[in-house]
C-alpha positions, 0 to 999 in steps of 0.5 A: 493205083488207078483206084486210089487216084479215082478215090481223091478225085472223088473226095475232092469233088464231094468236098468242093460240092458239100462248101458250095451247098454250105454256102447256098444255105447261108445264102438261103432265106426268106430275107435278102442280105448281104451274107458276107457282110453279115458272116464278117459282122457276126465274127468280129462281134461289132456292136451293136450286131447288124441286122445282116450278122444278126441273120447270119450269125444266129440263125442261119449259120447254127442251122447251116453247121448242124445239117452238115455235121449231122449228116458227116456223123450219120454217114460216116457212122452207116459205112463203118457199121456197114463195113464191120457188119458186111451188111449193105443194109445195116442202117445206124439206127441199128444199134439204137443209139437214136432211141436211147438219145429220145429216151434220154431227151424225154427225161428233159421234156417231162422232169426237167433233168439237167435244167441248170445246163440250160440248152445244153440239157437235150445234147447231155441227156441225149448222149448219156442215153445213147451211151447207156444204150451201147453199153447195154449192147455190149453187154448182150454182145460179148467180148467176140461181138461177132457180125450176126450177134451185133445185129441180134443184140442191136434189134433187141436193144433197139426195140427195147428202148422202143417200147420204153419210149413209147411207155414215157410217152404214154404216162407223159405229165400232159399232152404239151410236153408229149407234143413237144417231145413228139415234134423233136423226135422227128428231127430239125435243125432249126431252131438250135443255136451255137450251143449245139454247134459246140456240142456236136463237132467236138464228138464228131471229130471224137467219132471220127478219130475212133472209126478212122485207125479201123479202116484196116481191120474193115479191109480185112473182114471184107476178106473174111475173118479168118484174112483178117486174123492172118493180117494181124488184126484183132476182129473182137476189139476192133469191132467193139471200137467201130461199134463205140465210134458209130453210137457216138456220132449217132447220140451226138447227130440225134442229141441235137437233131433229134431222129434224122433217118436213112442218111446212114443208109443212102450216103455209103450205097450212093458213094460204093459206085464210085470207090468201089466196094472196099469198106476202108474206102467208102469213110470218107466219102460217106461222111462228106455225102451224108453231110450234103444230103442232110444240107441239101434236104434241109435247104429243101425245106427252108425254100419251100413255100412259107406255111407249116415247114416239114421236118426233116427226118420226116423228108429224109424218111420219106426219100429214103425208106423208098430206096431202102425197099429198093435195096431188099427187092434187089438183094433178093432177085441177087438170091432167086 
């Protein structure tokens, strides 16, 4: 009982955190407005639009929205794959969701696929990349989708659409295009509109109506698969729901973000101390802390001194792939 009240207070306080940063980013900028009055503007669509609305509105509201809800798909998608997994160092990207997406959005760089869809064109082949990638991985991991032939199945689809990306990008029709392509693989969310917005938060309720009914099956395997059979749970199907609801969210976050890495990785370990090490328990949190980090990295970047702005899955890999060594010099001494 003691462990669920401290897993509310823990959620509440990450949901209290994550709309203060919310409203920070909306606050954020290189001009001085009134943000309330440009939100009330924006929302009653009074024209002619205020300048204030306009901000607001068009520009710092999309932005504020995708770096929330790509960090909650990306955390969400890191602690069920680390539950299903039983690995603390499985990250999203495992599953090569995030290069199947790239591959997909090349397909828009350099022949122009789905140009009558407009800005929707990069999230519609990003997410049929991702889902041919997981269909792929399914494939090649079988009807029992056991831990260790997840993990093989991903590595090799990951670093298949590895090398198919890289070979698009050495054929690419002109140095522009592959540029351009270059610049979205490393991952923002400025720049994007409510178009994304539209697109991201439907899959990301979708992803987090899979993943959510499978918190017992992710209590069971943390106890052994032979535990989980005695509880009545099927592992096979289930993990193959975990793995469908983890590609979705990371072919939506990267379809409109392009790659943002090591969220998935940092939200689950930085919320394990706090809710303890049931998988079940660390969804929530996870989802609500990854949405803070990718909103807090992206406020980083917006208040940083005007000139060529870093991108943000270049941060996010610079701030994470630290830890993530940290985390494999730790596992190891557990093992000397």
């Amino acid at each position: 009982m003691a462990v669920d009240s401290t897993n509310r207070v823990v959620n509440i306080l990450l949901l209290v955190l994550l709309l203060g940063v919310f409203l920070l980013s909306l606050s954020a900028g290189s001009s001085d407005i009134p943000v309330w009055q440009g939100l009330r503007d924006y929302l009653l669509q009074q024209q002619p639009l205020s300048a204030p609305g306009l901000i607001v509105g068009e520009i710092r509201l999309p932005r504020s929205l995708l770096a929330l809800g790509v960090g909650a798909a990306l955390g969400l998608a890191g602690a069920a794959l680390q539950g299903l997994l039983r690995n603390p160092l499985v990250e999203p990207g495992l599953i090569g969701a995030s290069s199947g997406a790239a591959l997909g959005a090349a397909g828009v760089f350099y022949y122009g696929l789905f140009a009558s869809l407009g800005s929707l064109a990069m999230p519609a082949a990003g997410l049929i990349g991702a889902g041919l990638t997981l269909w792929l991985l399914l494939l090649l991991a079988g009807s029992h989708a056991r831990p260790g032939v997840l993990i093989m199945a991903g590595l090799a689809v990951s670093t298949l659409t590895g090398a198919l990306l890289a070979t698009v990008l050495n054929f690419a029709p002109n140095p522009y295009a592959m540029q351009e392509l270059v610049f979205w693989m490393l991952g923002s969310v400025s720049l994007r509109g409510m178009d994304q917005v539209a697109v991201l938060f439907p899959l990301l309720l979708l992803g987090v109506l899979i993943l959510w009914p499978q918190r017992r099956l992710l209590w069971g395997l943390s106890l052994g698969e032979a535990t989980a059979a005695s509880m009545g749970l099927n592992a096979s199907r289930g993990a193959r729901w975990v793995v469908l609801g983890s590609a979705l969210l990371v072919g939506a976050a990267v379809s409109v973000a392009g790659s943002v890495g090591f969220v998935g990785l940092l939200a689950p370990h930085l919320t394990r101390p706090w809710v303890g090490s049931r998988p079940d328990r660390l969804l929530l949190p996870s989802l609500l802390l990854g949405a803070i980090l990718v909103s807090l990295a992206d406020l980083l970047l917006r208040l940083s001194p005007p000139g060529r702005e870093l991108k943000l899955g270049v941060l996010t890999a610079l701030v994470g792939a630290p830890f993530f060594i940290y985390l494999v010099w730790r596992e190891r001494q557990r093992w000397l």
